[in-house]
C-alpha beads as a LAMMPS data file, in Angstrom:
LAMMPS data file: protein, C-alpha beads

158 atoms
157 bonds

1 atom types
1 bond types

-500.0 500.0 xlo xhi
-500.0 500.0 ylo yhi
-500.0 500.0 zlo zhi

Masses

1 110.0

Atoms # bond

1 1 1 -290.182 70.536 -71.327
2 1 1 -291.549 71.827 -74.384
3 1 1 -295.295 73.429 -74.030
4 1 1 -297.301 76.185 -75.585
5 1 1 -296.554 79.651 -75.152
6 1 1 -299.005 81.791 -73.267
7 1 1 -299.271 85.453 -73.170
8 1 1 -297.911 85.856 -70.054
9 1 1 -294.508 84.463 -71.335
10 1 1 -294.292 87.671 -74.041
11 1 1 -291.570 89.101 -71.943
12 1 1 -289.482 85.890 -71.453
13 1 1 -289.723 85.104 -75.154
14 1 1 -288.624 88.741 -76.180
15 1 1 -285.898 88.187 -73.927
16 1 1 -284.639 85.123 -75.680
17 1 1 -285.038 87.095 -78.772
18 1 1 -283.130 90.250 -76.999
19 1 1 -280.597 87.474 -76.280
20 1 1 -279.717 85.651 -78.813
21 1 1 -280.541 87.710 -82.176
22 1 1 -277.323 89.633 -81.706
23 1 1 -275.194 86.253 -80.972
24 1 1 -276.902 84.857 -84.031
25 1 1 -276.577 87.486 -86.357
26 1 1 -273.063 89.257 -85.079
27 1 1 -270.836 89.467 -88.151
28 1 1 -273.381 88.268 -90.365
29 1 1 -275.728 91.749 -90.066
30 1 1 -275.099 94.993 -89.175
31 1 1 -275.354 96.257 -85.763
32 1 1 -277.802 98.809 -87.525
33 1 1 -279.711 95.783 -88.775
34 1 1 -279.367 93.808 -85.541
35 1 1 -281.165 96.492 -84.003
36 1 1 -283.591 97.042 -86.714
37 1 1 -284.886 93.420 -86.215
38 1 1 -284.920 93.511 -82.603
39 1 1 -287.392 96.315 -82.907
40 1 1 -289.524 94.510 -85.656
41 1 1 -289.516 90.940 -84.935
42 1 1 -289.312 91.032 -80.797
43 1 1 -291.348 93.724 -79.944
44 1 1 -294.061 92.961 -77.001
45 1 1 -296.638 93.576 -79.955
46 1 1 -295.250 91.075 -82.095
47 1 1 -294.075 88.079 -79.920
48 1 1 -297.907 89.169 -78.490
49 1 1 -299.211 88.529 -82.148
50 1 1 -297.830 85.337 -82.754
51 1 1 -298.579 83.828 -79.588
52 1 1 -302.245 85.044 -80.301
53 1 1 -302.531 83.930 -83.911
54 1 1 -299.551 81.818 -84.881
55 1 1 -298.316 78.335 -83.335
56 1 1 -295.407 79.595 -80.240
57 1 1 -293.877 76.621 -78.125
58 1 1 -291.355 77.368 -75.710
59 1 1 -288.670 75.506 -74.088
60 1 1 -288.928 75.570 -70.162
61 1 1 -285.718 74.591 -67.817
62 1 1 -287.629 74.474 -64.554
63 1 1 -289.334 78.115 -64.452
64 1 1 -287.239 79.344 -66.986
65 1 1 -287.385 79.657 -70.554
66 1 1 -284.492 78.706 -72.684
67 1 1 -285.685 78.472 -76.101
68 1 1 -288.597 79.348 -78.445
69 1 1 -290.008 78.044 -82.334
70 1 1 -292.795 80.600 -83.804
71 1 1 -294.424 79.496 -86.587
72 1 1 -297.306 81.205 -88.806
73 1 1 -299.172 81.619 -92.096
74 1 1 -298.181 83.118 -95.223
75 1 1 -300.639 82.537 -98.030
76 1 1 -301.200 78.906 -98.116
77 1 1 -297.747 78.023 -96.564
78 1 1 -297.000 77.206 -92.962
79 1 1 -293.361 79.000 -91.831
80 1 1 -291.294 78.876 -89.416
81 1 1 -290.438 82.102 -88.378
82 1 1 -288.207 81.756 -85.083
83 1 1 -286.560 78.974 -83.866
84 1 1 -283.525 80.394 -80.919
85 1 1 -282.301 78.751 -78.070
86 1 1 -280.465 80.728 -75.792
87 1 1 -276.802 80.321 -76.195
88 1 1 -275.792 78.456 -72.983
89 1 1 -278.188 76.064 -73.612
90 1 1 -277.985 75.102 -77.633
91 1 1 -276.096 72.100 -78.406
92 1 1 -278.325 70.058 -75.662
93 1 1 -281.024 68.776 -78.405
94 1 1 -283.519 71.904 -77.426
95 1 1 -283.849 73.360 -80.712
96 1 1 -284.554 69.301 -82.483
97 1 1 -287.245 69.172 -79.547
98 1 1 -288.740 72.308 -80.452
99 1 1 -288.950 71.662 -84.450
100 1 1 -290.431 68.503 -84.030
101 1 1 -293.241 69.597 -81.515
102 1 1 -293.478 72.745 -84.129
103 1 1 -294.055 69.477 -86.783
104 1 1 -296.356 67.563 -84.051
105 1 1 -298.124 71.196 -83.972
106 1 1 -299.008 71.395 -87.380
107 1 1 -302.706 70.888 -88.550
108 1 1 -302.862 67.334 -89.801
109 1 1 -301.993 67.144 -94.059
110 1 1 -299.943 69.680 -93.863
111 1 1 -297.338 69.165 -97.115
112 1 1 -294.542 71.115 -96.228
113 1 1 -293.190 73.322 -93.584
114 1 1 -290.783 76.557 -95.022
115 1 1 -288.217 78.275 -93.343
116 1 1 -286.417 81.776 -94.471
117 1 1 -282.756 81.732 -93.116
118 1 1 -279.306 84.047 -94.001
119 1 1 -277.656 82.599 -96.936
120 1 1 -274.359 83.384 -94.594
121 1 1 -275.622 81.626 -91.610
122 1 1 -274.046 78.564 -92.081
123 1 1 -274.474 77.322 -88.342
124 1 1 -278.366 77.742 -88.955
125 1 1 -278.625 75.842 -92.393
126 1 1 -276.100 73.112 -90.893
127 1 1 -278.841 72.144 -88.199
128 1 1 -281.778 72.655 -90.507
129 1 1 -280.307 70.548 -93.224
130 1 1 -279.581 67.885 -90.369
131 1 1 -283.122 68.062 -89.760
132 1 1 -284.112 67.058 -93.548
133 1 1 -284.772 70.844 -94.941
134 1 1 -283.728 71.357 -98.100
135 1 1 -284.831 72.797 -101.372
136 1 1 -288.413 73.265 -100.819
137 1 1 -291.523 72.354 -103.495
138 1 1 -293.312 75.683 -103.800
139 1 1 -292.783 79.067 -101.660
140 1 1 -294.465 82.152 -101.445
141 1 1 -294.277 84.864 -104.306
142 1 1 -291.963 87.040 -101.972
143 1 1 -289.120 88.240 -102.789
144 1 1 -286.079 87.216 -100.236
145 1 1 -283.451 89.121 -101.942
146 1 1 -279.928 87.765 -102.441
147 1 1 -278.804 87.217 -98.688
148 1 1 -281.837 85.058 -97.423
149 1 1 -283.143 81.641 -98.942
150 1 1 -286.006 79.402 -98.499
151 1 1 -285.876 75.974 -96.902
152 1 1 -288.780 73.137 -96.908
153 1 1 -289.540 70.321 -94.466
154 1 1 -291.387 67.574 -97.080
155 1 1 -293.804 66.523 -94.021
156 1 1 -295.496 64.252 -96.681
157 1 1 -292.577 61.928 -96.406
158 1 1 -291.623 61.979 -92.529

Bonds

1 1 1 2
2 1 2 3
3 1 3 4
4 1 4 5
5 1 5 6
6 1 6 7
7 1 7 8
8 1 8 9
9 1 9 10
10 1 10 11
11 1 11 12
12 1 12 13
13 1 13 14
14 1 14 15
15 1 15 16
16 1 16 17
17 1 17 18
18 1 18 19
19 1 19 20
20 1 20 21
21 1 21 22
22 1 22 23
23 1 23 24
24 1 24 25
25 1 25 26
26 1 26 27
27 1 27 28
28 1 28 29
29 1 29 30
30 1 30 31
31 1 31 32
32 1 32 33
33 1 33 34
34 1 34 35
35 1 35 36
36 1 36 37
37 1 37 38
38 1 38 39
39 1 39 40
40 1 40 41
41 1 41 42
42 1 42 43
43 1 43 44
44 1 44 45
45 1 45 46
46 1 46 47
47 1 47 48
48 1 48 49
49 1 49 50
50 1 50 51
51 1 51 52
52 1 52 53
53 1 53 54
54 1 54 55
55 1 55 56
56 1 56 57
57 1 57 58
58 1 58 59
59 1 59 60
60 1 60 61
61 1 61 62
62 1 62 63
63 1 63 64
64 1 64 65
65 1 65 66
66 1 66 67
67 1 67 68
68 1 68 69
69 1 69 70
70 1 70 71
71 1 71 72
72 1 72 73
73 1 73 74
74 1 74 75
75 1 75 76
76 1 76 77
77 1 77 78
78 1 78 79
79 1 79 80
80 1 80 81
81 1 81 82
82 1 82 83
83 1 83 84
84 1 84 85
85 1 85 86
86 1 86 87
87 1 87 88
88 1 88 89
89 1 89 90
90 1 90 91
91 1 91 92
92 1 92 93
93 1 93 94
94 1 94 95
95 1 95 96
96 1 96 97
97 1 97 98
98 1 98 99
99 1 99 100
100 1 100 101
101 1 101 102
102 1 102 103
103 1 103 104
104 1 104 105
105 1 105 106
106 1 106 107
107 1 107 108
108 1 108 109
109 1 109 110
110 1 110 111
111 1 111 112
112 1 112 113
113 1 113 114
114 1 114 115
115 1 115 116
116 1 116 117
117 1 117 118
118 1 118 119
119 1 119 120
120 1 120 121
121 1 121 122
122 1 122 123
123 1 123 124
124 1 124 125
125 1 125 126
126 1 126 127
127 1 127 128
128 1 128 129
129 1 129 130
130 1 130 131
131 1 131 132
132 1 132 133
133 1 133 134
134 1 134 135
135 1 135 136
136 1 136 137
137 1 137 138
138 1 138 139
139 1 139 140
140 1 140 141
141 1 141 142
142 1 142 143
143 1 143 144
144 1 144 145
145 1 145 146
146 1 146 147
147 1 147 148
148 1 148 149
149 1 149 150
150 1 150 151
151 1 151 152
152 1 152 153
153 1 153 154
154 1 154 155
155 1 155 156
156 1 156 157
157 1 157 158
């Protein structure tokens, strides 16, 4: 079941983070790194944040949670900032559920839903180009560097 996050799911969505960031990200980061996002992107004050102010949807197994999507502003651009599913459960259709009720979440006429991902994750791009990302229209003036990339969801033609 796929439903809106609440704050009193902040713990059980940092633990998905806590969980699967360093399966995600082994060999492709640095443990140094690993750790350095863990402490950025899943702390109680952040997953807080963008329950509070961004669109969070979590994956429920019965009264657990096994997967999470995060989305959020930047400029005029909706992006998707998280999208995990705990390990023992991926491969079961939870992350495709999750983006498209991220989608279905969207304010109506939105053009175009971004994504940042590792330009070494190849597992990650895989699904998202299964799911019609690709090279998006416009992006944010930030600079990724060379190891990330931006993806776009054309939502004007789905």
């Amino acid at each position: 079941m796929i439903r809106k996050a609440e704050l009193a799911d902040v713990d059980a969505v940092r633990a998905i983070g806590l969980t699967t960031w360093p399966a995600a990200y082994g060999g492709l980061m640095s443990a140094e790194s690993i750790a350095d996002g863990l402490a950025q992107w899943w702390s109680p004050e952040m997953v807080e944040r963008g329950i509070r102010t961004g669109i969070t949807l979590v994956a429920a197994e019965g009264n657990d949670l096994v997967g999470m999507v995060g989305l959020g502003r930047q400029a005029d651009f909706w992006v998707m900032w998280k999208l995990y599913v705990l390990p023992g459960h991926q491969g079961k259709g939870i992350g495709k559920a999750l983006l498209d009720a991220a989608v279905a979440a969207l304010p109506e006429g939105t053009p175009e839903l971004l994504l940042d991902v590792f330009v070494a994750n190849e597992k990650a791009i895989g699904f998202y180009r299964s799911q019609g990302f690709g090279e998006p229209r416009r992006t944010p003036d930030r600079d990724l560097g060379a190891d990330v990339m931006w993806m776009g969801l054309d939502l004007q033609c789905t």
